[in-house]
Phi, psi and omega in degrees: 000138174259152174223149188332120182266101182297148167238135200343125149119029147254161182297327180270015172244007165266008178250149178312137139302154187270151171289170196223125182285177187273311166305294173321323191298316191275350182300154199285340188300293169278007168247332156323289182314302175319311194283300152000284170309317203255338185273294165321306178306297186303345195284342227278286016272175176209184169245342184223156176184128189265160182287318200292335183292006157270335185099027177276089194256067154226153196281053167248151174225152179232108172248140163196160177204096171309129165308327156340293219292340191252008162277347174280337189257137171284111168013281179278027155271331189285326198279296184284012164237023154046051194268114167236145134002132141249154175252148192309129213229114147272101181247135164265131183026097159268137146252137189241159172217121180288142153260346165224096182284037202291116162305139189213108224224110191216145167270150195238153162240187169205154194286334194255357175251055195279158169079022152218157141232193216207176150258106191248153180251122174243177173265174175321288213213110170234159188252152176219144188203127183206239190215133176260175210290031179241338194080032163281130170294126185255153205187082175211154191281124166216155209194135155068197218314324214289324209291329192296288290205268170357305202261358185286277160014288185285325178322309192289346177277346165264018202083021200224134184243150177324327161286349173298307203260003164289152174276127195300302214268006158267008204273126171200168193281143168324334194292299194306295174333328186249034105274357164228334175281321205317337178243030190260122201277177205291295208305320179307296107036234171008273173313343202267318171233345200290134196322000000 
């Protein structure tokens, strides 16, 4: 079953998510949700989805970023976002801590803003620690797109969407992105919009 993608200006993606007990996790309910959710993230397709982007206000996410998905980006784009394969991640109450705020600036989309995007600056490199869907403790290091992806993610378990934290004067529709943006590296980008 796929479930709805919720979209900007519902209510429920400007609220904190609730943590998830170890018993709630494991219900035939939240495990639904999970399966749900991974199904949904691929039909979108995406690379990352939070439970509220569903109408969930619980603190899960789902990450993969299939090698499909890097045959549409050009080569040396793949190369300066330091973009690999993931295999598919279910983190539960994820807490992130940056280890490197070395700014990094690329444009992002979102599944709950669809047909736009933006350039948002994240950091390098964060560590994460969270629960995998059994409630087993998870623990990595993540850098360059996975850290990018981590931190979009967790922004919707606080209310925040990618548009809050974009350079304002990049937000524009997918069609103009992919005619005019689609291969533009960090320093364009930059020079392009920052006030």
């Amino acid at each position: 079953m796929l479930l709805k993608l919720y979209q900007a200006g519902q209510p429920i993606l400007r609220k904190p998510a609730k943590t998830l007990t170890r018993e709630a996790l494991v219900s035939d309910k939240v495990q639904g949700i999970i399966d749900f959710m991974i199904a949904t993230l691929r039909d979108a397709p995406g690379v990352g989805l939070a439970a509220p982007q569903v109408g969930e206000s619980l603190r899960i996410i789902i990450i993969e970023d299939k090698r499909s998905y890097h045959e549409q980006v050009p080569p040396e784009l793949l190369k300066a976002q330091g973009r690999r394969p993931i295999r598919v991640q279910v983190l539960i109450n994820p807490k992130l801590q940056v280890i490197d705020p070395s700014p990094s600036l690329f444009f992002e989309g979102c599944l709950s803003v669809e047909g736009y995007v933006a350039a948002v600056s994240r950091a390098h490199s964060v560590r994460l620690d969270a629960w995998d869907r059994h409630g087993k403790p998870v623990a990595f290091t993540a850098h360059d797109w996975h850290a990018r992806i981590l931190q979009h993610e967790l922004d919707h378990l606080e209310g925040k969407l990618y548009t809050d934290r974009m350079l304002e004067r990049s937000f524009m529709t997918v069609k103009n992105f992919a005619l005019l943006w689609r291969k533009a590296l960090s320093a364009k980008i930059a020079q392009a919009f920052r006030n």
